[in-house]
PyMOL Python script that loads the backbone (N, CA, C, O; Angstrom):
from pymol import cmd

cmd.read_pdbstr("""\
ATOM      1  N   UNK A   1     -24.870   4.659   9.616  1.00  0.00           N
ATOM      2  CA  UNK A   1     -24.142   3.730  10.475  1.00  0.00           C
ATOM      3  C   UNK A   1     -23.354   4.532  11.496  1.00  0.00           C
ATOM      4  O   UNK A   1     -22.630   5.472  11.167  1.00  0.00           O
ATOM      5  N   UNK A   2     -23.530   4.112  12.784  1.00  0.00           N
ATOM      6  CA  UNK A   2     -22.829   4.734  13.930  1.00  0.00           C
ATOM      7  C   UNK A   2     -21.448   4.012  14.732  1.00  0.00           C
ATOM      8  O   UNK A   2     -21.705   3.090  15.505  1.00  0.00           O
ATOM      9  N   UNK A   3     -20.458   4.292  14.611  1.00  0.00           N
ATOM     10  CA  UNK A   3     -19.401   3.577  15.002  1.00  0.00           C
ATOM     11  C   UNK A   3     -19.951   3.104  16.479  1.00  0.00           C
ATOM     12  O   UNK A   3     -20.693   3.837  17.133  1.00  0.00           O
ATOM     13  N   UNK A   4     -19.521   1.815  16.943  1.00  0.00           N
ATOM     14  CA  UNK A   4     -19.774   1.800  18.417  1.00  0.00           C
ATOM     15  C   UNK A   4     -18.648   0.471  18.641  1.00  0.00           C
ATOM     16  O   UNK A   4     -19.023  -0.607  18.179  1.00  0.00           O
ATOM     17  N   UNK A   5     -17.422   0.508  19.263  1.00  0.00           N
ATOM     18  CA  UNK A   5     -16.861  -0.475  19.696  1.00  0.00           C
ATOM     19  C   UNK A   5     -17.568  -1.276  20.904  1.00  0.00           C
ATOM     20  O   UNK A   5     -16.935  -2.293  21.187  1.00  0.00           O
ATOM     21  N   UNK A   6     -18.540  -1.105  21.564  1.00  0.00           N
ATOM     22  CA  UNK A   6     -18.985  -1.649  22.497  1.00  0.00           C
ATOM     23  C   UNK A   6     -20.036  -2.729  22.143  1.00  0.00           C
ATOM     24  O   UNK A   6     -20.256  -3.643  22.938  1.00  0.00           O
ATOM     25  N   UNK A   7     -20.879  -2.610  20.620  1.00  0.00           N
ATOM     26  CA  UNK A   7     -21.907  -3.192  19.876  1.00  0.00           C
ATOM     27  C   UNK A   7     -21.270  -4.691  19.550  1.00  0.00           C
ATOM     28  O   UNK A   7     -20.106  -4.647  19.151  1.00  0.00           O
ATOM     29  N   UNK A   8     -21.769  -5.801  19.644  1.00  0.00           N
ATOM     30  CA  UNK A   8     -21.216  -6.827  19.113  1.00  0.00           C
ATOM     31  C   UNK A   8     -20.829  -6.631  17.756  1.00  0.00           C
ATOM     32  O   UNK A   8     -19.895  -7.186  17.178  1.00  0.00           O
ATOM     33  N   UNK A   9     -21.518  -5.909  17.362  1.00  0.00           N
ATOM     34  CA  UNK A   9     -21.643  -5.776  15.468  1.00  0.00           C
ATOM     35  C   UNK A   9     -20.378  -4.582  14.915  1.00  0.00           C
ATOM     36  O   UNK A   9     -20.060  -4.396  13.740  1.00  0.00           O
ATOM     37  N   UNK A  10     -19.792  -3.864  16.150  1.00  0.00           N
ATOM     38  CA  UNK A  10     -18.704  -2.855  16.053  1.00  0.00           C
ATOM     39  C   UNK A  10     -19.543  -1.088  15.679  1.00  0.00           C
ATOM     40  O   UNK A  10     -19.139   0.068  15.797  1.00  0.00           O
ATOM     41  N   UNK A  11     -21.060  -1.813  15.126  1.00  0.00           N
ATOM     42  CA  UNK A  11     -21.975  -0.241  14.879  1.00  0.00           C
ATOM     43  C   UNK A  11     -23.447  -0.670  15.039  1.00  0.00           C
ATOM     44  O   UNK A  11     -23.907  -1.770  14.731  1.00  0.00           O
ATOM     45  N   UNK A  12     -24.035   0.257  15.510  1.00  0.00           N
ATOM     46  CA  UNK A  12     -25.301   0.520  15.163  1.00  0.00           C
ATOM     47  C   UNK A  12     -25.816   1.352  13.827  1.00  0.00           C
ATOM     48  O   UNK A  12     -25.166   2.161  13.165  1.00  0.00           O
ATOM     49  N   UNK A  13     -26.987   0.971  13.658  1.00  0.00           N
ATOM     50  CA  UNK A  13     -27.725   1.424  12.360  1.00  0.00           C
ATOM     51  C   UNK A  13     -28.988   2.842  12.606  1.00  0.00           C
ATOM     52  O   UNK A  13     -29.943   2.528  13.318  1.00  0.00           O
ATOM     53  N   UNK A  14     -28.986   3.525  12.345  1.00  0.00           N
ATOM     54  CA  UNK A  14     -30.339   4.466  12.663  1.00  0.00           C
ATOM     55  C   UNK A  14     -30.814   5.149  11.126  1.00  0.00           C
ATOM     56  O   UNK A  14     -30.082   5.900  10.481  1.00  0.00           O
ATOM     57  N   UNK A  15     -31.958   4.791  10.771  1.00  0.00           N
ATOM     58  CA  UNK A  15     -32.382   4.722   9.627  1.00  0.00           C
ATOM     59  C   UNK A  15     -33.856   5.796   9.436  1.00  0.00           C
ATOM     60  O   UNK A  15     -34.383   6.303  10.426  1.00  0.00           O
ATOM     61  N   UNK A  16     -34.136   5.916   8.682  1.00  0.00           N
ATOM     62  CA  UNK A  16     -35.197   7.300   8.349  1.00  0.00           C
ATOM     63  C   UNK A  16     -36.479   5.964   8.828  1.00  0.00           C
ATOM     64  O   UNK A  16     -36.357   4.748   8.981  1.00  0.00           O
ATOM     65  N   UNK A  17     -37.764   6.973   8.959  1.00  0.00           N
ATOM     66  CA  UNK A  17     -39.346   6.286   8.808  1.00  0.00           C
ATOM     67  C   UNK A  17     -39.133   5.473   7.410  1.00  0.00           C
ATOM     68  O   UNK A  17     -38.522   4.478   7.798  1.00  0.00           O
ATOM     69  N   UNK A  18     -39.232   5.394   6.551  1.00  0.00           N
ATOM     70  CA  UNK A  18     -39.430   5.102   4.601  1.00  0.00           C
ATOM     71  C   UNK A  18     -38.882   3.900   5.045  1.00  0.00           C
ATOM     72  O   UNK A  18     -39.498   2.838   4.954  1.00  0.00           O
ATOM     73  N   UNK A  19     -37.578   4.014   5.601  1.00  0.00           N
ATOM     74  CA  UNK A  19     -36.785   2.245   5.783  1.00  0.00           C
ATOM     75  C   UNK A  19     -36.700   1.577   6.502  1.00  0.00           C
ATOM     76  O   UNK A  19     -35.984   0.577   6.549  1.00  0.00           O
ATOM     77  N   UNK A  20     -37.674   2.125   7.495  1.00  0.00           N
ATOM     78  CA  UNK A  20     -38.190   1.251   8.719  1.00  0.00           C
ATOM     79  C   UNK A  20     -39.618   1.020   8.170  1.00  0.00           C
ATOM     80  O   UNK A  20     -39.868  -0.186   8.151  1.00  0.00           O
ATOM     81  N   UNK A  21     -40.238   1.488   7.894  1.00  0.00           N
ATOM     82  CA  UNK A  21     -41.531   0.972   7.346  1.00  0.00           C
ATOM     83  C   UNK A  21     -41.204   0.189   6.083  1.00  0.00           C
ATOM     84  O   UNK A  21     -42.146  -0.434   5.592  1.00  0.00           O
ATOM     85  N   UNK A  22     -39.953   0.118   5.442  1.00  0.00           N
ATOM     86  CA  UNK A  22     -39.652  -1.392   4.402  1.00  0.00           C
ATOM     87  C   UNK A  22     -39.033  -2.153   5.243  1.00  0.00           C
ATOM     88  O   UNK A  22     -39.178  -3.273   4.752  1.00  0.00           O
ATOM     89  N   UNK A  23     -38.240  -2.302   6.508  1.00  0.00           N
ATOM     90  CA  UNK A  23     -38.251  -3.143   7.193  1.00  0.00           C
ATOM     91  C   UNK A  23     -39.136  -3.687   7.488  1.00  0.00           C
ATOM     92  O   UNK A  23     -38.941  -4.877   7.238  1.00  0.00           O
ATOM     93  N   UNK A  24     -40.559  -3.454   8.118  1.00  0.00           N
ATOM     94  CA  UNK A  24     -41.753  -3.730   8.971  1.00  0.00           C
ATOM     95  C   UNK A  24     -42.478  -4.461   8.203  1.00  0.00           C
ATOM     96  O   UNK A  24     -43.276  -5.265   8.684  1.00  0.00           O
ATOM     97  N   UNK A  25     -42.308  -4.289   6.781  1.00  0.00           N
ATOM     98  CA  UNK A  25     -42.704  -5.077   5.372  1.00  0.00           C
ATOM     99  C   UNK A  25     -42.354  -6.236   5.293  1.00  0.00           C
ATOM    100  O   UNK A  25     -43.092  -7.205   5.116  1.00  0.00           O
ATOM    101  N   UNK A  26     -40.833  -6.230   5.459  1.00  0.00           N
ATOM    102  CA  UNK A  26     -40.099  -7.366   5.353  1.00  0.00           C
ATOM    103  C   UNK A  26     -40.652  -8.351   5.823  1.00  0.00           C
ATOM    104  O   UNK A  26     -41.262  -9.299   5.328  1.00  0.00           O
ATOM    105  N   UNK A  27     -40.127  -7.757   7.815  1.00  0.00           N
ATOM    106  CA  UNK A  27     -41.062  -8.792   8.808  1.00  0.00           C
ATOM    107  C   UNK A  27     -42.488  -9.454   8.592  1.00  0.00           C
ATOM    108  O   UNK A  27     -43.001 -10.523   8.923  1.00  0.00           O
ATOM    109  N   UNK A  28     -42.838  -8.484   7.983  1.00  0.00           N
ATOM    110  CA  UNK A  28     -44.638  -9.142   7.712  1.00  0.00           C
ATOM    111  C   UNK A  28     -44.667 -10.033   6.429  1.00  0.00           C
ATOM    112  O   UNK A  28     -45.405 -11.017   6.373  1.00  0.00           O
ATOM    113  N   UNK A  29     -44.084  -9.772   5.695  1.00  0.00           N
ATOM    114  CA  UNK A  29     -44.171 -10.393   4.294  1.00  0.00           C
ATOM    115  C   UNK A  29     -43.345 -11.733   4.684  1.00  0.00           C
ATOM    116  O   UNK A  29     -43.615 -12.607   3.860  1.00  0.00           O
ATOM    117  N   UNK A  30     -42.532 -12.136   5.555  1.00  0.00           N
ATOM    118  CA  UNK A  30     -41.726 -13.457   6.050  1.00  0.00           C
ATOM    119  C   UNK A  30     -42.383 -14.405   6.137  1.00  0.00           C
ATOM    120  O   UNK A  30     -43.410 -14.374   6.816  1.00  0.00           O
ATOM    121  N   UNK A  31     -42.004 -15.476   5.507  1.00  0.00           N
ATOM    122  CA  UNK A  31     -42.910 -16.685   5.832  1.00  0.00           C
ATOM    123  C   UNK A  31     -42.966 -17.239   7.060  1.00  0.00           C
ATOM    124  O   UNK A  31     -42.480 -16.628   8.011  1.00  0.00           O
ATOM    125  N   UNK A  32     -43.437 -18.212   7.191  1.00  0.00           N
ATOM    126  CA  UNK A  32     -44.121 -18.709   8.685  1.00  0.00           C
ATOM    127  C   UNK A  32     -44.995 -18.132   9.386  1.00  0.00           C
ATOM    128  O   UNK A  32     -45.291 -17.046   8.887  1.00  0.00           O
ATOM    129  N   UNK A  33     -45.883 -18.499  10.886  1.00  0.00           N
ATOM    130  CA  UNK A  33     -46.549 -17.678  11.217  1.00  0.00           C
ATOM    131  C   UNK A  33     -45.444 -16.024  12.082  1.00  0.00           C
ATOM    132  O   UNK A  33     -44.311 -15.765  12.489  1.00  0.00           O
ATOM    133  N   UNK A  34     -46.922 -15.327  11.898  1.00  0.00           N
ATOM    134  CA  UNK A  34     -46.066 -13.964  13.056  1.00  0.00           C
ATOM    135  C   UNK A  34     -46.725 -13.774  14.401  1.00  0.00           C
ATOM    136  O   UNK A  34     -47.831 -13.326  14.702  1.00  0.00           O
ATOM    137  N   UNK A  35     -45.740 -14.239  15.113  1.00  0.00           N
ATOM    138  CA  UNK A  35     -45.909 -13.867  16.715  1.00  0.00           C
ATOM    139  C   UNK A  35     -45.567 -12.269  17.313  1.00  0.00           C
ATOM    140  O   UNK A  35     -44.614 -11.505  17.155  1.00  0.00           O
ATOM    141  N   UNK A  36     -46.578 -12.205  17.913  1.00  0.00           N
ATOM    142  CA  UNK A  36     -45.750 -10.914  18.627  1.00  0.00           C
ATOM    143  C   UNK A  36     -44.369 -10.875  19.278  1.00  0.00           C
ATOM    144  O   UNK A  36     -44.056 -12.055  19.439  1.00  0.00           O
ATOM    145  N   UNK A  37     -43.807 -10.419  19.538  1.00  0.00           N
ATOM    146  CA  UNK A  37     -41.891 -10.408  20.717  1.00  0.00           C
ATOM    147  C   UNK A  37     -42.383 -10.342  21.646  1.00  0.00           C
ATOM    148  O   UNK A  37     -41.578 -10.837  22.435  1.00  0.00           O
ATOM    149  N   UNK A  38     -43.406  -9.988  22.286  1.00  0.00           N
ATOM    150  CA  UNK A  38     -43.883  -9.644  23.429  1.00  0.00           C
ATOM    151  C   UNK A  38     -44.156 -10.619  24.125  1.00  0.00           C
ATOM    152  O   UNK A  38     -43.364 -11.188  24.876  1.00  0.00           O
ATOM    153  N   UNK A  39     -46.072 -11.098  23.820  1.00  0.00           N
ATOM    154  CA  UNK A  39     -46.351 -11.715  24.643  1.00  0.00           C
ATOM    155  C   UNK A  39     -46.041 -13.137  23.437  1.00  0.00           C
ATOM    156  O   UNK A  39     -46.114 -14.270  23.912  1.00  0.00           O
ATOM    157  N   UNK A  40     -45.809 -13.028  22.384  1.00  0.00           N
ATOM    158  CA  UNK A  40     -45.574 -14.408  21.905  1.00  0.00           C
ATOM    159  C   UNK A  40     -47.027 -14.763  21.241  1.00  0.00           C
ATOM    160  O   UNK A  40     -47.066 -15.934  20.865  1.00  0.00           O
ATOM    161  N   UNK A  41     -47.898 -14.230  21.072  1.00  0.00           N
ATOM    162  CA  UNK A  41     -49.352 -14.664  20.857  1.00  0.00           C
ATOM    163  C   UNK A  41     -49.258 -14.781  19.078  1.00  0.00           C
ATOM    164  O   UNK A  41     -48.484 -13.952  18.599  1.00  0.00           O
ATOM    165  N   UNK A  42     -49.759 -15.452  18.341  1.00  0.00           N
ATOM    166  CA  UNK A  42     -49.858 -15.424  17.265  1.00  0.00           C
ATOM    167  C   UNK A  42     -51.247 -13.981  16.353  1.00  0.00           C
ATOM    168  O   UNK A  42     -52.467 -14.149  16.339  1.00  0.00           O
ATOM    169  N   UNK A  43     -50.706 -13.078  15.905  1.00  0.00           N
ATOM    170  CA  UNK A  43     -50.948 -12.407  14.997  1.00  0.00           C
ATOM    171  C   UNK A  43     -52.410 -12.662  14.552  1.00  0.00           C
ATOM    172  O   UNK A  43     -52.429 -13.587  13.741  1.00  0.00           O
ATOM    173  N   UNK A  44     -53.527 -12.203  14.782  1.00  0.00           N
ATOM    174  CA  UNK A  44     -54.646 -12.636  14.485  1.00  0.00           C
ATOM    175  C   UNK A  44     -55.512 -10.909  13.465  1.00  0.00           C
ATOM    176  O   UNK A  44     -56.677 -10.716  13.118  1.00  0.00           O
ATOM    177  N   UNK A  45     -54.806 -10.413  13.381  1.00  0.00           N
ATOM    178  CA  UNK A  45     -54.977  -9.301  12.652  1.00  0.00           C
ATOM    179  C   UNK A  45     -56.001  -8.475  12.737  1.00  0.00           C
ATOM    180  O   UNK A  45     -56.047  -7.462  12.040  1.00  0.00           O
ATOM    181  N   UNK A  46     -57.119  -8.853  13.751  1.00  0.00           N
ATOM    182  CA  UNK A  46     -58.456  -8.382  14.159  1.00  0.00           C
ATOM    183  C   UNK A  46     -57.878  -6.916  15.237  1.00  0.00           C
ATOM    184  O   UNK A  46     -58.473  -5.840  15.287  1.00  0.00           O
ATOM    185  N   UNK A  47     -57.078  -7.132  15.724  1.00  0.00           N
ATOM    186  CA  UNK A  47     -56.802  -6.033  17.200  1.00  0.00           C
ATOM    187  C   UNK A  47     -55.450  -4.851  15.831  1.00  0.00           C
ATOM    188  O   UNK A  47     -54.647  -3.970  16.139  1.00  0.00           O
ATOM    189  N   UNK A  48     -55.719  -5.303  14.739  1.00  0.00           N
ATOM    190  CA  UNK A  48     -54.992  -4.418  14.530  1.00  0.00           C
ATOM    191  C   UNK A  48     -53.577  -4.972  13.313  1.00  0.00           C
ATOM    192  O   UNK A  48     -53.381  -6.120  12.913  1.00  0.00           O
ATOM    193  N   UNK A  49     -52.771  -3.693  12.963  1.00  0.00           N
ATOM    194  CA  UNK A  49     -52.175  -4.094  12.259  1.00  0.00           C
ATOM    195  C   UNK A  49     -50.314  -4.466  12.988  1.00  0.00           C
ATOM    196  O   UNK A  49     -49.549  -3.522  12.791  1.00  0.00           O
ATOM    197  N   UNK A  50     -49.871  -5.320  13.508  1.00  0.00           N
ATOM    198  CA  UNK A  50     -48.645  -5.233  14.149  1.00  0.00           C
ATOM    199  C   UNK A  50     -47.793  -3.993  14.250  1.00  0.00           C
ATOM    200  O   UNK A  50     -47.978  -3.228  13.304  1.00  0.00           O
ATOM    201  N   UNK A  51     -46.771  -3.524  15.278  1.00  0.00           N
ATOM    202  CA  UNK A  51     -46.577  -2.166  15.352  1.00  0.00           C
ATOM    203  C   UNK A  51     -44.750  -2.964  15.325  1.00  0.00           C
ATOM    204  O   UNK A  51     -44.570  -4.136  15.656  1.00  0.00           O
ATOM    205  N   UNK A  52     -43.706  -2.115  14.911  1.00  0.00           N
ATOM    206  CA  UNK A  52     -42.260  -2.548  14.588  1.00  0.00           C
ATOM    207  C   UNK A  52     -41.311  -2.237  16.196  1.00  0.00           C
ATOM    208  O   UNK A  52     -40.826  -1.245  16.740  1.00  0.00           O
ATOM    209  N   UNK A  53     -41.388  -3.383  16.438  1.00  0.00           N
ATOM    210  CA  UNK A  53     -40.719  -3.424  17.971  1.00  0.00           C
ATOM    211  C   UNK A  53     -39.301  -3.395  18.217  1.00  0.00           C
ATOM    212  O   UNK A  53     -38.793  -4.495  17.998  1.00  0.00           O
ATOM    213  N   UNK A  54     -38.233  -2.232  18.718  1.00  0.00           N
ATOM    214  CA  UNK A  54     -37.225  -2.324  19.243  1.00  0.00           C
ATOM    215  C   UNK A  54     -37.005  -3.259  20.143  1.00  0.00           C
ATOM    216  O   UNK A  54     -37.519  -3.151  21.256  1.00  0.00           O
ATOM    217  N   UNK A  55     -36.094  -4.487  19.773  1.00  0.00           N
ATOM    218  CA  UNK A  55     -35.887  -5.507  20.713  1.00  0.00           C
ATOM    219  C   UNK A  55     -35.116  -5.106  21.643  1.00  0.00           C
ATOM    220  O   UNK A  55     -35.414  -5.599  22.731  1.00  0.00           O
ATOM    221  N   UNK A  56     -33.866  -4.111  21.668  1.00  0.00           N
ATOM    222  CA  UNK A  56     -32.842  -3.042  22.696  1.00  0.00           C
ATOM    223  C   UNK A  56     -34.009  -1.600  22.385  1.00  0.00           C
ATOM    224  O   UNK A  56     -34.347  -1.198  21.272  1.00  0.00           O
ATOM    225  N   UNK A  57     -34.231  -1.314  23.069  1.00  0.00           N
ATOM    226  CA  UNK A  57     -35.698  -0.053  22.944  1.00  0.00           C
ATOM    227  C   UNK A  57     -34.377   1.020  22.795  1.00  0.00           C
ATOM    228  O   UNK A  57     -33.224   1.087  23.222  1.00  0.00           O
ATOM    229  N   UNK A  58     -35.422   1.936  21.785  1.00  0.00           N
ATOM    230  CA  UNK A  58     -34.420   3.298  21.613  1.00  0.00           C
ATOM    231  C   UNK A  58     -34.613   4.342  22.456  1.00  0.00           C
ATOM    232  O   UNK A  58     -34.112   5.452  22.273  1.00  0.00           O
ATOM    233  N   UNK A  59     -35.486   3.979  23.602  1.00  0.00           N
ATOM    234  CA  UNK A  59     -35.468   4.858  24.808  1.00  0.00           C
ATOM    235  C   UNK A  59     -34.962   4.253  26.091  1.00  0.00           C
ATOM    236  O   UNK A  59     -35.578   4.365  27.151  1.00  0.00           O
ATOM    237  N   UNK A  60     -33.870   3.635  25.969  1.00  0.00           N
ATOM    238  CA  UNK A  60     -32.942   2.972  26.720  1.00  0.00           C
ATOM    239  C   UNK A  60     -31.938   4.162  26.920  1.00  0.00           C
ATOM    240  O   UNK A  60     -31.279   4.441  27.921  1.00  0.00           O
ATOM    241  N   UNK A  61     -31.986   4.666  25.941  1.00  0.00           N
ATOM    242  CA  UNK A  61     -30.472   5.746  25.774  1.00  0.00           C
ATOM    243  C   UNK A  61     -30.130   5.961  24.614  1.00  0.00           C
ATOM    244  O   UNK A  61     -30.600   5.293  23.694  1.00  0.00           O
ATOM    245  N   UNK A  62     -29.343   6.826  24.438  1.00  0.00           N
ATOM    246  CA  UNK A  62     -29.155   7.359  22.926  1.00  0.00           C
ATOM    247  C   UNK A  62     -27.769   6.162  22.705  1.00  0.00           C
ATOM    248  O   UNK A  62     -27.458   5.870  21.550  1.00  0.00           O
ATOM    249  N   UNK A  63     -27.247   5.731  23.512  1.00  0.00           N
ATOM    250  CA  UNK A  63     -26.084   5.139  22.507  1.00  0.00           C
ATOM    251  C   UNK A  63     -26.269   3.649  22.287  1.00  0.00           C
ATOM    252  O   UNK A  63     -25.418   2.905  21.800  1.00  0.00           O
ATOM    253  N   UNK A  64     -27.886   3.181  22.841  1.00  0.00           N
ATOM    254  CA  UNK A  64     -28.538   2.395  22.521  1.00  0.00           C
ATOM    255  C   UNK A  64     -29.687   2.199  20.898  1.00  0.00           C
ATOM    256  O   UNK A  64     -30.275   1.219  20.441  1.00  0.00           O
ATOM    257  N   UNK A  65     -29.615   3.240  20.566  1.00  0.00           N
ATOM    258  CA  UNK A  65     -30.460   3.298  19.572  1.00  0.00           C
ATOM    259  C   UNK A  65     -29.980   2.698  18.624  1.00  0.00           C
ATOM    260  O   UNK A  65     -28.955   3.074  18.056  1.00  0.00           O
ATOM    261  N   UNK A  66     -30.754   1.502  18.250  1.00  0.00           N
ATOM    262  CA  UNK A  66     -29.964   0.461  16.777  1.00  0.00           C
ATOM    263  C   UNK A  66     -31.755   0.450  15.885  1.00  0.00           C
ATOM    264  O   UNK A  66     -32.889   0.292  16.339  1.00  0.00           O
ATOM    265  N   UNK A  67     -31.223   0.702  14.469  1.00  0.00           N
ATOM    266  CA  UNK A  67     -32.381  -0.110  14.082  1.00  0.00           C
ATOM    267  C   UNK A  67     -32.042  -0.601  13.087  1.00  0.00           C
ATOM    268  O   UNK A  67     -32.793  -0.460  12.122  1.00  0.00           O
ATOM    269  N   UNK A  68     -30.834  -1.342  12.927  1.00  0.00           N
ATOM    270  CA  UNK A  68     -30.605  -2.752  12.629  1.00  0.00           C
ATOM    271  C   UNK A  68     -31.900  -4.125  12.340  1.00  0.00           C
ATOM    272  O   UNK A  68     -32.951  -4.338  12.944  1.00  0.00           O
ATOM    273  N   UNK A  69     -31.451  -4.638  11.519  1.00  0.00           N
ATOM    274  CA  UNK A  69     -32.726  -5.479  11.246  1.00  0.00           C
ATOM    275  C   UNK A  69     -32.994  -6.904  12.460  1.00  0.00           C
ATOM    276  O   UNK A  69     -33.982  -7.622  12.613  1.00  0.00           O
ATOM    277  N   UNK A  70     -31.510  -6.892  13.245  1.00  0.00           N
ATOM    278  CA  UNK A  70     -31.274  -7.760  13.596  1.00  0.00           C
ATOM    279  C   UNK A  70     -32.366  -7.347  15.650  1.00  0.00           C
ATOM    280  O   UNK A  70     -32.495  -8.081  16.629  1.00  0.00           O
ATOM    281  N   UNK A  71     -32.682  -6.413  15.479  1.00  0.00           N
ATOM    282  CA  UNK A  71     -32.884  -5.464  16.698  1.00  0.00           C
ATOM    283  C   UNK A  71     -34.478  -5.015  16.457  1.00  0.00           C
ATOM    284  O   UNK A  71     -35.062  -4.315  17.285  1.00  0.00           O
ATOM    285  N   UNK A  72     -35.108  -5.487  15.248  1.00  0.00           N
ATOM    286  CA  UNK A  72     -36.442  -5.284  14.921  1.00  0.00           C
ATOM    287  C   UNK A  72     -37.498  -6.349  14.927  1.00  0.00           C
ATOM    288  O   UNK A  72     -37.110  -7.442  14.515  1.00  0.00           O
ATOM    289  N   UNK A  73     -38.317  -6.294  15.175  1.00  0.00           N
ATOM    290  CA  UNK A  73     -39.080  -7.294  15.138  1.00  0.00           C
ATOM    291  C   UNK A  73     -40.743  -6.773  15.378  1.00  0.00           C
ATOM    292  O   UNK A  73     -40.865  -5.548  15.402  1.00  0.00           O
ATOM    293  N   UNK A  74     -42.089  -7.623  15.566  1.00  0.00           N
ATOM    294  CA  UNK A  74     -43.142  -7.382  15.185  1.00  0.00           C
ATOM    295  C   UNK A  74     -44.071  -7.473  17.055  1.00  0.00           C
ATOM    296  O   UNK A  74     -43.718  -8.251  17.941  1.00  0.00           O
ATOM    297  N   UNK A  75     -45.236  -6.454  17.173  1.00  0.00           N
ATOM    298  CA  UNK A  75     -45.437  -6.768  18.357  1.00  0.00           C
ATOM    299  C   UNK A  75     -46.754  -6.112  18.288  1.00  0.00           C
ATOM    300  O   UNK A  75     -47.049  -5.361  17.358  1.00  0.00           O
ATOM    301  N   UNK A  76     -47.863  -6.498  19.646  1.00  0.00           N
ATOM    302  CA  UNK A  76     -48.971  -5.714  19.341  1.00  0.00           C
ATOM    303  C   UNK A  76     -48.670  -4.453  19.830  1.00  0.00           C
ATOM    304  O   UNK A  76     -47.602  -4.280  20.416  1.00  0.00           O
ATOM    305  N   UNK A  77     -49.701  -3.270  19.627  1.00  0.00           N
ATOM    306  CA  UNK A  77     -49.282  -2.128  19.680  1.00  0.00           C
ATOM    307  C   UNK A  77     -49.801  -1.991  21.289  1.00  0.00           C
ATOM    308  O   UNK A  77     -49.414  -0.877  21.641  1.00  0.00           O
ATOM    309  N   UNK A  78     -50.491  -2.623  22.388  1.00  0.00           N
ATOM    310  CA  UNK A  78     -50.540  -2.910  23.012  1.00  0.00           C
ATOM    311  C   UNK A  78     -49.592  -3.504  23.784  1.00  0.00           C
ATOM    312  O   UNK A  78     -49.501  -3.150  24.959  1.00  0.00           O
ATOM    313  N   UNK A  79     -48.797  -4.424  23.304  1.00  0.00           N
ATOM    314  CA  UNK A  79     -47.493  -5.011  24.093  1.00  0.00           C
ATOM    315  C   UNK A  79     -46.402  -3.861  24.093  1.00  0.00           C
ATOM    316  O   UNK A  79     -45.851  -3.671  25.177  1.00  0.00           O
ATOM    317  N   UNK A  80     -46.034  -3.104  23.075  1.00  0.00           N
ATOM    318  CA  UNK A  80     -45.201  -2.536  22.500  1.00  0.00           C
ATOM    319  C   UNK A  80     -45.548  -0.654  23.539  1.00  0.00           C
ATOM    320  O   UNK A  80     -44.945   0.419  23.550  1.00  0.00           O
ATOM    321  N   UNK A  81     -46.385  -1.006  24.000  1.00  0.00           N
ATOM    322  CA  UNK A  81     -46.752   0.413  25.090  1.00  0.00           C
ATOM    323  C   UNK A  81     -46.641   0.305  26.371  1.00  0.00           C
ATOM    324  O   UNK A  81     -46.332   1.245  27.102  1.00  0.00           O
ATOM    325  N   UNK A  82     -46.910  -0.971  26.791  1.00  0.00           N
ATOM    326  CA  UNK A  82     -47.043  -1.271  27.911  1.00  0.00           C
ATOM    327  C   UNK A  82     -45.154  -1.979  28.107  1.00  0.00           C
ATOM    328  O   UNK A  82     -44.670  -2.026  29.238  1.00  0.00           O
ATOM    329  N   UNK A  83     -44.429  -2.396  27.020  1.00  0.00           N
ATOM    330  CA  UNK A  83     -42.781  -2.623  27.310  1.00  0.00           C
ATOM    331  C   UNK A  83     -42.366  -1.821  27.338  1.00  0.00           C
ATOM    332  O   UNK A  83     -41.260  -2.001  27.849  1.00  0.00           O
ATOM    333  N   UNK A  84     -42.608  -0.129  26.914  1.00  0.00           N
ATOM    334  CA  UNK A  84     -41.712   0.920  27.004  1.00  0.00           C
ATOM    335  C   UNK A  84     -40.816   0.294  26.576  1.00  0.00           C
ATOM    336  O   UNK A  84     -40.749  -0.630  25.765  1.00  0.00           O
ATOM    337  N   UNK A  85     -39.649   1.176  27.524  1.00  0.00           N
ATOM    338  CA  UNK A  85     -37.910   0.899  27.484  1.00  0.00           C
ATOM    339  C   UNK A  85     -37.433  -0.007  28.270  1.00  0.00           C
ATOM    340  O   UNK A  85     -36.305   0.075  28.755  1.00  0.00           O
ATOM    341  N   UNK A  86     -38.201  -0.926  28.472  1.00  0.00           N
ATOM    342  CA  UNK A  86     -37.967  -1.650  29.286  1.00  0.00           C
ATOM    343  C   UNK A  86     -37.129  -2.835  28.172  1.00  0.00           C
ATOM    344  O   UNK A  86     -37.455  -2.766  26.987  1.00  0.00           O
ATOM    345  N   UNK A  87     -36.301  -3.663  28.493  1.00  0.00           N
ATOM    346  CA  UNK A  87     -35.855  -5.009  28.214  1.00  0.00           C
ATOM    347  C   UNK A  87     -36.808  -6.509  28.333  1.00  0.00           C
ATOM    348  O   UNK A  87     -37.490  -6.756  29.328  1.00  0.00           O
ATOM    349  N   UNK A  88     -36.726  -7.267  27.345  1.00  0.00           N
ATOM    350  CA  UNK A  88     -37.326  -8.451  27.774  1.00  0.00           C
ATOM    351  C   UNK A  88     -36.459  -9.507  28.200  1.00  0.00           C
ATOM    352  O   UNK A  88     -36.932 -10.575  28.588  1.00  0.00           O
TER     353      UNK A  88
END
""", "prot")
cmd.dss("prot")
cmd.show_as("cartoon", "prot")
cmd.util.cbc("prot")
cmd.orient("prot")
């Protein structure tokens, strides 16, 4: 946990691969359908297996980097290359 008075949350989170890939679990294992963040398309699992999308991208800046669960979400690996660091 990273102190940040500027974060709504007062910190950001930055977490190893192991607990981002049990995050990415999470997301997938969630009920309802899974859309990409991106383009919004529903998850058809043929193009692939969903890739774990920074909703604030961690190449925004370093005092941007959250990976908070609240800041994660599911996307094609295609959407997720072509958003860079960009914002949606």
């Amino acid at each position: 946990i990273i102190e940040d008075s500027h974060h709504p949350r007062g910190y950001r989170e930055w977490v190893g691969r192991r607990e981002l890939a049990r995050r990415k679990k999470e997301l997938m294992e969630a009920p309802g359908p899974k859309r990409c963040y991106v383009c919004h398309a529903l998850f058809t699992f043929v193009e692939g297996e969903p890739t774990l999308e920074h909703i604030i991208p961690k190449g925004a800046g370093g005092s941007n980097h959250d990976d908070h669960r609240e800041n994660l979400a599911l996307s094609h690996w295609r959407c997720n290359v072509s958003k860079g660091s960009s914002r949606i």
